[in-house]
ROMARNU-980376 format. One record per residue: x negated, y, z of N, C-alpha, C in turn; residue in three letters; residue number from 0. Coordinates in pm, 1 decimal. Atoms other than C-alpha are relative to their C-alpha. Example, Ala and Ser with C-alpha at 12.3 -4.5 7.8 and 13.67 -1.06 7.14 Angstrom:
<sites>
<site><n_u>-89.0</n_u><n_v>-119.0</n_v><n_w>0.0</n_w><ca_u>-1230.0</ca_u><ca_v>-450.0</ca_v><ca_w>780.0</ca_w><c_u>-90.0</c_u><c_v>120.0</c_v><c_w>0.0</c_w><resn>ALA</resn><resi>0</resi></site>
<site><n_u>82.0</n_u><n_v>-119.0</n_v><n_w>-6.0</n_w><ca_u>-1367.0</ca_u><ca_v>-106.0</ca_v><ca_w>714.0</ca_w><c_u>77.0</c_u><c_v>109.0</c_v><c_w>73.0</c_w><resn>SER</resn><resi>1</resi></site>
</sites>
This chain:
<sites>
<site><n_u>-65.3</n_u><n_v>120.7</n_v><n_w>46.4</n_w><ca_u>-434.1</ca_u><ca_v>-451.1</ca_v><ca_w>1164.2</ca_w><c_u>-106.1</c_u><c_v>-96.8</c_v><c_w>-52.6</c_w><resn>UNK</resn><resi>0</resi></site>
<site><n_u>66.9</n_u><n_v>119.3</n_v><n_w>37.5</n_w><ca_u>-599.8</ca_u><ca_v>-785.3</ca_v><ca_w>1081.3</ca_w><c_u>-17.4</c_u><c_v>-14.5</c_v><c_w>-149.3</c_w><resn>UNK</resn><resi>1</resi></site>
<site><n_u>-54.1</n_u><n_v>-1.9</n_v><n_w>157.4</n_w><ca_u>-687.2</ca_u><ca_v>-844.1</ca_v><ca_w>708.7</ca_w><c_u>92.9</c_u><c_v>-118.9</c_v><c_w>-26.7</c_w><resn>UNK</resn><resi>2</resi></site>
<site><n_u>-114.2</n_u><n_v>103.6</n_v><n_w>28.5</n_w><ca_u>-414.4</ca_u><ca_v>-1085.5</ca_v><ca_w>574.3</ca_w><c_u>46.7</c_u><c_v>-31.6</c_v><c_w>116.8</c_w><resn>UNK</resn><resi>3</resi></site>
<site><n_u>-127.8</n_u><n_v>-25.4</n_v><n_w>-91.0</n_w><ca_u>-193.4</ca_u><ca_v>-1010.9</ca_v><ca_w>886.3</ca_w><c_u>153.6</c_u><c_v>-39.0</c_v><c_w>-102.9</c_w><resn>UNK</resn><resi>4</resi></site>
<site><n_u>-162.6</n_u><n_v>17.3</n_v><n_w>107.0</n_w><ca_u>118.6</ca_u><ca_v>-1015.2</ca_v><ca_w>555.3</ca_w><c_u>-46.5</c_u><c_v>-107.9</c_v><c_w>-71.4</c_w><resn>UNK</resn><resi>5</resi></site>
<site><n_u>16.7</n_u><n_v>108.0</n_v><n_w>53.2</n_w><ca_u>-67.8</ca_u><ca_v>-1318.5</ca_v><ca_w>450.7</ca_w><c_u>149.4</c_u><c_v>-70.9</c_v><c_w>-134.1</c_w><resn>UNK</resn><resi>6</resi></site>
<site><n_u>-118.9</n_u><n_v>60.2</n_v><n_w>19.1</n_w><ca_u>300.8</ca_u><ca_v>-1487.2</ca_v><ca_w>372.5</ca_w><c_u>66.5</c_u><c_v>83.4</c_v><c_w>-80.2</c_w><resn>UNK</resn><resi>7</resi></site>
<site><n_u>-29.2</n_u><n_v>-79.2</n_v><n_w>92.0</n_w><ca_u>400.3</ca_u><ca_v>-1209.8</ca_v><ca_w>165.2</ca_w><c_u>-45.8</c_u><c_v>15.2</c_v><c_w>-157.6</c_w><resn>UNK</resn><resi>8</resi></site>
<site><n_u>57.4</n_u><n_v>47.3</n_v><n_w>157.5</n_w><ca_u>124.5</ca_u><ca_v>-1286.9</ca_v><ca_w>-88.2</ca_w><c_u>20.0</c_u><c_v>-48.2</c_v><c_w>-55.1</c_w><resn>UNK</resn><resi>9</resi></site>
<site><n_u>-56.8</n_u><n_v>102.8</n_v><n_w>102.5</n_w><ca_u>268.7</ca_u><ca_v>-1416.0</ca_v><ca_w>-361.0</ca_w><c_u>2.6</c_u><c_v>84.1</c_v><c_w>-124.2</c_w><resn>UNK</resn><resi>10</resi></site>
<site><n_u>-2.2</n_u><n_v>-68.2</n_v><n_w>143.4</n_w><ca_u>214.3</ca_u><ca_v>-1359.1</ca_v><ca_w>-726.9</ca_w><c_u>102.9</c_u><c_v>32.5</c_v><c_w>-62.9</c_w><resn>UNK</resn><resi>11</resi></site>
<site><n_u>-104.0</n_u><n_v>-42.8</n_v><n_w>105.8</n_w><ca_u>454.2</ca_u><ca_v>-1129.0</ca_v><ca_w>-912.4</ca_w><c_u>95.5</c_u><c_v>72.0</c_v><c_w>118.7</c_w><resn>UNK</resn><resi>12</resi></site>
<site><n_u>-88.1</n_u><n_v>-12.6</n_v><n_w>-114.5</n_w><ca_u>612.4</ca_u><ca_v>-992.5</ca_v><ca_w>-555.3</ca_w><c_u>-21.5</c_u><c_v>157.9</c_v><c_w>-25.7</c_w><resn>UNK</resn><resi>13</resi></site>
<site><n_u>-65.5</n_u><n_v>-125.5</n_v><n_w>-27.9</n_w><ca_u>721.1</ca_u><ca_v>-637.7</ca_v><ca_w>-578.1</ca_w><c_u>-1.3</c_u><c_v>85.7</c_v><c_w>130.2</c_w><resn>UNK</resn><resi>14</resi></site>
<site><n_u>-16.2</n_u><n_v>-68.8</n_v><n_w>-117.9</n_w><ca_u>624.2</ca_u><ca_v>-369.4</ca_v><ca_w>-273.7</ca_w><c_u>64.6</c_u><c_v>134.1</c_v><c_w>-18.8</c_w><resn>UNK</resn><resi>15</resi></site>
<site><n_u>-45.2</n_u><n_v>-115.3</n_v><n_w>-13.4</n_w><ca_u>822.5</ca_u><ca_v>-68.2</ca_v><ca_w>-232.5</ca_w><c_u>-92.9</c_u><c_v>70.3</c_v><c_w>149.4</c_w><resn>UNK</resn><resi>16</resi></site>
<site><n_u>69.9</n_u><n_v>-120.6</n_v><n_w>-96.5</n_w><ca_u>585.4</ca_u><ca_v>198.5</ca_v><ca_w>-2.7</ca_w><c_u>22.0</c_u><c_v>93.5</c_v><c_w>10.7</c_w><resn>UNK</resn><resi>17</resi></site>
<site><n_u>-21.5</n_u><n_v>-136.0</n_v><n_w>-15.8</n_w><ca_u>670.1</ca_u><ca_v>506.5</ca_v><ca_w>139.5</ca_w><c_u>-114.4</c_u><c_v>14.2</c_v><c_w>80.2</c_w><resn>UNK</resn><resi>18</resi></site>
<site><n_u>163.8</n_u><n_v>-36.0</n_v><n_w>-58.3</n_w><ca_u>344.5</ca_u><ca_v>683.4</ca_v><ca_w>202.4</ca_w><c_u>4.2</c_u><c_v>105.5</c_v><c_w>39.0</c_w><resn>UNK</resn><resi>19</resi></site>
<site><n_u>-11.6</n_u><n_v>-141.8</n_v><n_w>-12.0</n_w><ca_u>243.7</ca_u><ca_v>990.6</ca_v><ca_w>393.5</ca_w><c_u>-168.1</c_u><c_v>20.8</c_v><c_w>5.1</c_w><resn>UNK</resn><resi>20</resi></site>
<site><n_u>138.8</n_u><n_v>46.8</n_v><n_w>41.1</n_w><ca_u>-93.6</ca_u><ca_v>1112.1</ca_v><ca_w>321.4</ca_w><c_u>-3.6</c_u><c_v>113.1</c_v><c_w>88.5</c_w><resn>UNK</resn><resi>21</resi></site>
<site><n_u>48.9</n_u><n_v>-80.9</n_v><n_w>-131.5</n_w><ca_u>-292.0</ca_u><ca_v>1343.3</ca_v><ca_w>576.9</ca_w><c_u>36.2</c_u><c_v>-35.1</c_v><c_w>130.3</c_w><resn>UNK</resn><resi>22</resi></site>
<site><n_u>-72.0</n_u><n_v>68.2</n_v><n_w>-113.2</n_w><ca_u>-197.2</ca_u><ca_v>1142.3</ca_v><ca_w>828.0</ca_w><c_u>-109.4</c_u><c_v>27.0</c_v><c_w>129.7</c_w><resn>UNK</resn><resi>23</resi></site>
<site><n_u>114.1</n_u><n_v>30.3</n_v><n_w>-82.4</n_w><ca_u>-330.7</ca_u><ca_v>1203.0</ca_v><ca_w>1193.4</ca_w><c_u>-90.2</c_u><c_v>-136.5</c_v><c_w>13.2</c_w><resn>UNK</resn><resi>24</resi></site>
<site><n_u>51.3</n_u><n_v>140.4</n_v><n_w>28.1</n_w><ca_u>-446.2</ca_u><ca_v>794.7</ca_v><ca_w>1148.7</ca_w><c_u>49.7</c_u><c_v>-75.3</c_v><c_w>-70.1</c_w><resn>UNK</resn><resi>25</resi></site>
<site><n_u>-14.2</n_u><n_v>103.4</n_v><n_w>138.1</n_w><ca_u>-426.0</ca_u><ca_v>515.9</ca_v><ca_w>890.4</ca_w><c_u>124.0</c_u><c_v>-115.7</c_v><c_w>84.3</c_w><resn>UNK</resn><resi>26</resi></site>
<site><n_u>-125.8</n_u><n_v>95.3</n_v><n_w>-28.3</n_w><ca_u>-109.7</ca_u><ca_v>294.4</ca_v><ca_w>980.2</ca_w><c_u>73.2</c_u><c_v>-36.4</c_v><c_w>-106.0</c_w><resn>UNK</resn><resi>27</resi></site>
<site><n_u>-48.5</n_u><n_v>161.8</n_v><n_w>76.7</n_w><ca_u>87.3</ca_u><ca_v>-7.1</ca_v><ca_w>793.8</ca_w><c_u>92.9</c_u><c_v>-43.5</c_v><c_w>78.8</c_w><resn>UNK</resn><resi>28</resi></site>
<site><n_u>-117.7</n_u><n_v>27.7</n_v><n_w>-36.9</n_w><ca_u>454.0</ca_u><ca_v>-62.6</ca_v><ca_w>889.7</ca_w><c_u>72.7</c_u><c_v>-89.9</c_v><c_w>-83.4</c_w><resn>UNK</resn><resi>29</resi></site>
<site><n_u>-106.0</n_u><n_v>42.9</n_v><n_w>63.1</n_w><ca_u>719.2</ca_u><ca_v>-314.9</ca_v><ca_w>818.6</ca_w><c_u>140.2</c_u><c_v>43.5</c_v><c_w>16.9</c_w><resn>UNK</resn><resi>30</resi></site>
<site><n_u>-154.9</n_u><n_v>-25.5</n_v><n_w>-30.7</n_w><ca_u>1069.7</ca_u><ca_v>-198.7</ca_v><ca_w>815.0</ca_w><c_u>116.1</c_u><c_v>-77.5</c_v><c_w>-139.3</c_w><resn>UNK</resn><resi>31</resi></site>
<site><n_u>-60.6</n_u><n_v>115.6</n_v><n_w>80.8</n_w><ca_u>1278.9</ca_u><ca_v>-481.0</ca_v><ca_w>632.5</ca_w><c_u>-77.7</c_u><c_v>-30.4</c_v><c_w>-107.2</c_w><resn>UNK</resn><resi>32</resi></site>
<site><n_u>67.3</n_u><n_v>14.2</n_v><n_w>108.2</n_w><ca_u>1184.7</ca_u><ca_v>-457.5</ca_v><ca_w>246.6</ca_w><c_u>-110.7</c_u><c_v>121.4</c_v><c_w>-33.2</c_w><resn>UNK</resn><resi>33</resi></site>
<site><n_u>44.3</n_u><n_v>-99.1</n_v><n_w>63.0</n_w><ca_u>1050.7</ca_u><ca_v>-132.4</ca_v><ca_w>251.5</ca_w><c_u>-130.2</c_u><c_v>17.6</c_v><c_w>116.3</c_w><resn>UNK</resn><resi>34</resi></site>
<site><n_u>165.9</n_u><n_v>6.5</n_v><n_w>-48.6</n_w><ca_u>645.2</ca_u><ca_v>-99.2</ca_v><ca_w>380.6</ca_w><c_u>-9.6</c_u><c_v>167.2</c_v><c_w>14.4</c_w><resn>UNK</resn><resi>35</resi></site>
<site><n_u>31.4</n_u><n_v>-106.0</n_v><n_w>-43.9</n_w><ca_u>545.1</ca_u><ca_v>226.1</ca_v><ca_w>588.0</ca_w><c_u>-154.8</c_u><c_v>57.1</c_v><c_w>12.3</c_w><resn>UNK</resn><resi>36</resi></site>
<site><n_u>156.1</n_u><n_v>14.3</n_v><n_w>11.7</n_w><ca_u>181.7</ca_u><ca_v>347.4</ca_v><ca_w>479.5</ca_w><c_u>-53.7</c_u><c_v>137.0</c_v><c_w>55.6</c_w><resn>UNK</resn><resi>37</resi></site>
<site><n_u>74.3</n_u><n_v>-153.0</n_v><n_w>-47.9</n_w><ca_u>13.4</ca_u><ca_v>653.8</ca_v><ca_w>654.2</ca_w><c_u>-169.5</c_u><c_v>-25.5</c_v><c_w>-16.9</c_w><resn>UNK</resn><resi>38</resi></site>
<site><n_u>165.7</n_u><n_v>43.1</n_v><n_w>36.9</n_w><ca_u>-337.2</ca_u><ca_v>723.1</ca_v><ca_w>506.3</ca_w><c_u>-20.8</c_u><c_v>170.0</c_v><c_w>30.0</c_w><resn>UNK</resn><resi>39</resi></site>
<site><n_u>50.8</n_u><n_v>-87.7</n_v><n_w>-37.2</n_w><ca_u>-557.9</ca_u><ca_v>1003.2</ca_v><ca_w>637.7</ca_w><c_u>-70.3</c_u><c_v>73.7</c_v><c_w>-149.6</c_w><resn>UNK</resn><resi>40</resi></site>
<site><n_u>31.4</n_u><n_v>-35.6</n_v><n_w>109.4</n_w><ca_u>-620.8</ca_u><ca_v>1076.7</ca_v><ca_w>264.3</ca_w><c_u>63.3</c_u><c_v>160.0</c_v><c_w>-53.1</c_w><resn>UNK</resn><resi>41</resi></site>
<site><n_u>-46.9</n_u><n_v>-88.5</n_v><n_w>93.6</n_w><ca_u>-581.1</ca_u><ca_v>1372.2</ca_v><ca_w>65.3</ca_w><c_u>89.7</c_u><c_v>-20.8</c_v><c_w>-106.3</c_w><resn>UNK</resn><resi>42</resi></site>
<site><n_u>-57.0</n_u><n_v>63.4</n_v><n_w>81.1</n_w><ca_u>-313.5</ca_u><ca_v>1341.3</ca_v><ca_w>-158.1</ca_w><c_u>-55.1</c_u><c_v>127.5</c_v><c_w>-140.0</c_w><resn>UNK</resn><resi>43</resi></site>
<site><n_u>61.6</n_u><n_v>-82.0</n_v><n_w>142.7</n_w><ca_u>-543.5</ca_u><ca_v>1491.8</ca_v><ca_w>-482.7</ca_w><c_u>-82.3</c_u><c_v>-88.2</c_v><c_w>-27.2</c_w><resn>UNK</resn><resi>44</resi></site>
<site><n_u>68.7</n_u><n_v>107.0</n_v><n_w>83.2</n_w><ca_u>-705.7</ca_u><ca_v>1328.4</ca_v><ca_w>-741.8</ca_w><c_u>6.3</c_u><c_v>-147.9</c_v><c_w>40.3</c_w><resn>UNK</resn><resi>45</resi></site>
<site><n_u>-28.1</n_u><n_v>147.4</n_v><n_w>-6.5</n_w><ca_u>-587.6</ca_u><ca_v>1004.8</ca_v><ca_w>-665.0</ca_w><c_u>-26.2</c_u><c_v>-55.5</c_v><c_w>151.2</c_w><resn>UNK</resn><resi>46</resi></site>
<site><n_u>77.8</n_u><n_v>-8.3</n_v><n_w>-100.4</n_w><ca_u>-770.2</ca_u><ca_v>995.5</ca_v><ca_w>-324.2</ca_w><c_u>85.4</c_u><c_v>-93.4</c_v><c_w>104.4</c_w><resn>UNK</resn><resi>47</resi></site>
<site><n_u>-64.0</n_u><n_v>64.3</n_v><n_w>-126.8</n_w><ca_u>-429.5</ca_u><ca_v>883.4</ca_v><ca_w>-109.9</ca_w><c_u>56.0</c_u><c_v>-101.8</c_v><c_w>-97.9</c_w><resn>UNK</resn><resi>48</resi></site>
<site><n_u>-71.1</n_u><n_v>83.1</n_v><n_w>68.0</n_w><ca_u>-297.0</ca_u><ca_v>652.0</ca_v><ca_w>-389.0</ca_w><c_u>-94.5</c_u><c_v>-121.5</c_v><c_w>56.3</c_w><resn>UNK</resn><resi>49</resi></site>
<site><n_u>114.2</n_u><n_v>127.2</n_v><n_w>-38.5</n_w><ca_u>-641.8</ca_u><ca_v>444.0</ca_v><ca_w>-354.0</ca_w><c_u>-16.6</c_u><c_v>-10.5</c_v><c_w>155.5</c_w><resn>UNK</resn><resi>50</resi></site>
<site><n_u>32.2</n_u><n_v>42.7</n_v><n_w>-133.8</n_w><ca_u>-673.0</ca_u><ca_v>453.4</ca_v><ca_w>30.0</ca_w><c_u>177.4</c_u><c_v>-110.2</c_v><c_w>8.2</c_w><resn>UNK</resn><resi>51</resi></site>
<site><n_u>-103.2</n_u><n_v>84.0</n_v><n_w>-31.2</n_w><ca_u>-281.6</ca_u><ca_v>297.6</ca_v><ca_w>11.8</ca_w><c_u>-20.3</c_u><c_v>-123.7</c_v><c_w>-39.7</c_w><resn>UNK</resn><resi>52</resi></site>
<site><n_u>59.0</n_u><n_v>174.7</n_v><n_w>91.4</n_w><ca_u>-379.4</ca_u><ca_v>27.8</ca_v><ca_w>-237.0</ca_w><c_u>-142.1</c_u><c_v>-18.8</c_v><c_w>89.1</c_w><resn>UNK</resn><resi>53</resi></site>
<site><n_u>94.1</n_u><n_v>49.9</n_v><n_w>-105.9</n_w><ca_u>-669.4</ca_u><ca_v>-53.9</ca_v><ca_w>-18.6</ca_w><c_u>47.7</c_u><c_v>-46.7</c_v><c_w>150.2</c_w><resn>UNK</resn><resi>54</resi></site>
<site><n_u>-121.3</n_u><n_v>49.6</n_v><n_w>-101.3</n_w><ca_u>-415.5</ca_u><ca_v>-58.0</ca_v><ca_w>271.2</ca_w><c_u>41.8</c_u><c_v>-142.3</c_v><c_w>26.2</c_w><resn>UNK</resn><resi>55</resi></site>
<site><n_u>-88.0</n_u><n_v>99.6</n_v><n_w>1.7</n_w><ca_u>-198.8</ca_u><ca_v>-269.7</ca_v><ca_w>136.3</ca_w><c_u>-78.5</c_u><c_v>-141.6</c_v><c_w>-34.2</c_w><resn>UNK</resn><resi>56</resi></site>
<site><n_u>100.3</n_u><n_v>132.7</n_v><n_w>62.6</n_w><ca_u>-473.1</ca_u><ca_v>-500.5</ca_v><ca_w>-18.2</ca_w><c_u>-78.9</c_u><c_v>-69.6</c_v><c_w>177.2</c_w><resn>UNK</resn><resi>57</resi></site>
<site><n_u>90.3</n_u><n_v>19.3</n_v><n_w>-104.3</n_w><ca_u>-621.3</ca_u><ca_v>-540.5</ca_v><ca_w>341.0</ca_w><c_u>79.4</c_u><c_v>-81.2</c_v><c_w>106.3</c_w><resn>UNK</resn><resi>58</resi></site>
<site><n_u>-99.1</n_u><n_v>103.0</n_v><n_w>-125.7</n_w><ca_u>-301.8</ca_u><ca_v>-628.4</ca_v><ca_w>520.9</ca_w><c_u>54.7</c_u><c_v>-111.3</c_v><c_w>-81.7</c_w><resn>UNK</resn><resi>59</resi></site>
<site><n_u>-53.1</n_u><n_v>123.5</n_v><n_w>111.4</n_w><ca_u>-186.4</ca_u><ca_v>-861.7</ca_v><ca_w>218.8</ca_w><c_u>-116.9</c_u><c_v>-134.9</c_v><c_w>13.1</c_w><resn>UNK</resn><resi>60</resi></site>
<site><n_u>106.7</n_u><n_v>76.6</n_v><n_w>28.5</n_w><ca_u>-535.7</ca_u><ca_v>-1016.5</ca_v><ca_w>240.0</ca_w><c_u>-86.5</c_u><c_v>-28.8</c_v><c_w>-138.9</c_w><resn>UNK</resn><resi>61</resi></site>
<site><n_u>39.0</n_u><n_v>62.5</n_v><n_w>137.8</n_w><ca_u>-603.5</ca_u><ca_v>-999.3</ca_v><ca_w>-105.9</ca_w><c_u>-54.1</c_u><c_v>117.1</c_v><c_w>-42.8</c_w><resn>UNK</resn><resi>62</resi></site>
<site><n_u>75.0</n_u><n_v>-46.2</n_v><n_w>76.4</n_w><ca_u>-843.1</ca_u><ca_v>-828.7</ca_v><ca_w>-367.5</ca_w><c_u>77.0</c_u><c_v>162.4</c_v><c_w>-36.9</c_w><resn>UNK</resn><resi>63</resi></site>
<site><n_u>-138.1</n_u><n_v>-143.7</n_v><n_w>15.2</n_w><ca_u>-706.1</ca_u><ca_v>-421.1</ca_v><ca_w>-425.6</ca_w><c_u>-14.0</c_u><c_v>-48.3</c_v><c_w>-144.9</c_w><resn>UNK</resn><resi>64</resi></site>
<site><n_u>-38.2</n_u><n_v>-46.4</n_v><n_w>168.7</n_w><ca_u>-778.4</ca_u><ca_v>-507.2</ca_v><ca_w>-799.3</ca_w><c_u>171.6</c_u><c_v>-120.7</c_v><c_w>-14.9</c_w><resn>UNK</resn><resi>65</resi></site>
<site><n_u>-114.6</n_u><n_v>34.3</n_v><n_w>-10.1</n_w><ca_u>-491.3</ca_u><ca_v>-763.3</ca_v><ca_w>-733.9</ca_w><c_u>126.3</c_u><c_v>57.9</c_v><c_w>-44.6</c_w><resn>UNK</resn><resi>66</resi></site>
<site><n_u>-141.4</n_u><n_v>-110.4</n_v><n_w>7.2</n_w><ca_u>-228.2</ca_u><ca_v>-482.6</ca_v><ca_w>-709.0</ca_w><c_u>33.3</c_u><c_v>87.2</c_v><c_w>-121.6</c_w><resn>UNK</resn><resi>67</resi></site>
<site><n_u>-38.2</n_u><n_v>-109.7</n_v><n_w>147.8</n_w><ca_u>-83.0</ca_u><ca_v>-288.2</ca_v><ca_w>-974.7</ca_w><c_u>95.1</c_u><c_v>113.0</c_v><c_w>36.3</c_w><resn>UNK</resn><resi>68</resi></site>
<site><n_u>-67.3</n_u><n_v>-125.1</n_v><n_w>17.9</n_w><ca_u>74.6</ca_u><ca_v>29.6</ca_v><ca_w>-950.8</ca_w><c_u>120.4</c_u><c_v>38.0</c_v><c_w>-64.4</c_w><resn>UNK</resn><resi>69</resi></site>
<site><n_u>-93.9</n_u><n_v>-30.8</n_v><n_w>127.5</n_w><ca_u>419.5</ca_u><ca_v>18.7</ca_v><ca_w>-1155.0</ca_w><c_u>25.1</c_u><c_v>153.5</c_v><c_w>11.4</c_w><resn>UNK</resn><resi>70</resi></site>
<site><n_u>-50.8</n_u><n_v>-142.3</n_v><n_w>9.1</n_w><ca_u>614.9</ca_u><ca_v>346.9</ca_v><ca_w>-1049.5</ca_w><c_u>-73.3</c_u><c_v>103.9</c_v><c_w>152.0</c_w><resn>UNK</resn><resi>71</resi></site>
<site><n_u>54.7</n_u><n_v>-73.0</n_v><n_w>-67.1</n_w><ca_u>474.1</ca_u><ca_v>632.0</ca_v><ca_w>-863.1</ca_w><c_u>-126.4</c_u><c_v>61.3</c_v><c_w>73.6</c_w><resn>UNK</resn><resi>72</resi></site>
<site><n_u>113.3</n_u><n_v>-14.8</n_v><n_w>12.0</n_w><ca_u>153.2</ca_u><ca_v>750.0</ca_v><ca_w>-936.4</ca_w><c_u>-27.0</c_u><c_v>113.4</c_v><c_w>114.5</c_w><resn>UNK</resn><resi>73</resi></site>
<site><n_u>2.1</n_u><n_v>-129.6</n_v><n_w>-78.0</n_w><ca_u>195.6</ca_u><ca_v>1107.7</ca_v><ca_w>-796.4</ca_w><c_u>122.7</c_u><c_v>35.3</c_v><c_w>128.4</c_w><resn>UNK</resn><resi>74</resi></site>
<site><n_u>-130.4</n_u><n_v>-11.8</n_v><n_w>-73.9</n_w><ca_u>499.9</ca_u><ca_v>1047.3</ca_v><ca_w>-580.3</ca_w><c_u>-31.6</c_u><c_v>-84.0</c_v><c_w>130.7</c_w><resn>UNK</resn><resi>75</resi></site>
<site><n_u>17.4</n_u><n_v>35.0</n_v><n_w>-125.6</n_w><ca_u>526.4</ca_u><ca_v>957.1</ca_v><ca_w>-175.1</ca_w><c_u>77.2</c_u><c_v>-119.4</c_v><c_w>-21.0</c_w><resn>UNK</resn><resi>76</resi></site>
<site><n_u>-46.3</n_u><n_v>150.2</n_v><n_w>32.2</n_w><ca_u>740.4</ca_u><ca_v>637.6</ca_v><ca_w>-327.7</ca_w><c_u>-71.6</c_u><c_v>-99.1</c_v><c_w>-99.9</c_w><resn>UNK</resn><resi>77</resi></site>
<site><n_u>70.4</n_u><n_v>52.3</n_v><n_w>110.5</n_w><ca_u>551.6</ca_u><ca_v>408.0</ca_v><ca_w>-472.0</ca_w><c_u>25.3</c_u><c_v>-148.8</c_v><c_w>21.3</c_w><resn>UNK</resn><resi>78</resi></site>
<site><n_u>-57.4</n_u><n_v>130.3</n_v><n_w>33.3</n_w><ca_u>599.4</ca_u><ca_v>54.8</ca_v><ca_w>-641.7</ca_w><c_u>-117.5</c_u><c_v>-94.1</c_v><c_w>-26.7</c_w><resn>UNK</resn><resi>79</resi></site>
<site><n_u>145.7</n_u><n_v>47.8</n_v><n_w>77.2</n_w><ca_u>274.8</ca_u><ca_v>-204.1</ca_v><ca_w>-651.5</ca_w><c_u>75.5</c_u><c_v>-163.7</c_v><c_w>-26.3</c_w><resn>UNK</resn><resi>80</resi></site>
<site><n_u>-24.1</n_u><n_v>126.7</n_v><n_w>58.0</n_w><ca_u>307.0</ca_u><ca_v>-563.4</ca_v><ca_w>-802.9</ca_w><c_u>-130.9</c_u><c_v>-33.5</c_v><c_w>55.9</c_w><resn>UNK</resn><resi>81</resi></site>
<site><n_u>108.4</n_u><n_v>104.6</n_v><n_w>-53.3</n_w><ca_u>60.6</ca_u><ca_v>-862.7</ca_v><ca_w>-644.1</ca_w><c_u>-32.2</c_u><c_v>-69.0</c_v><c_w>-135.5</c_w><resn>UNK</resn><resi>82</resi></site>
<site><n_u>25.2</n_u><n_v>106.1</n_v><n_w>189.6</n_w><ca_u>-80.0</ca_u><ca_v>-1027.4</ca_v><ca_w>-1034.6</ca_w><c_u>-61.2</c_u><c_v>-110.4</c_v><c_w>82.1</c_w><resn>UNK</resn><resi>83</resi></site>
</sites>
């Protein structure tokens, strides 16, 4: 994917819902309505697939990963980031 391909999505204070799968045979970035489809070839330990998603999402958003914030689901395959 292109970086800022979701360009139009960037917007400060915008809410992503991600369902992530980590060990993924390859790194893929889905839209399916509101809800964003993230497959990262990451380990999900010590943080390892949280940060390859937020890097993900920062790449197809176009914007900075420190941008993103993390609200709910640190350790969980649902996770919630905010654009600041």
């Amino acid at each position: 994917m292109q970086k800022g391909a979701w360009a139009e999505l960037a917007v400060s204070g915008t809410e992503f819902s991600c369902k992530v799968t980590p060990r993924a045979r390859r790194s893929s970035i889905t839209r399916d309505g509101s809800m964003i489809k993230i497959s990262v070839t990451a380990a999900a330990e010590d943080g390892k697939a949280t940060a390859a998603v937020t890097e993900a999402l920062a790449h197809a958003l176009g914007v900075a990963k420190s941008r993103l914030t993390l609200l709910r689901g640190a350790i969980s395959r649902n996770k919630v980031f905010r654009l600041d």
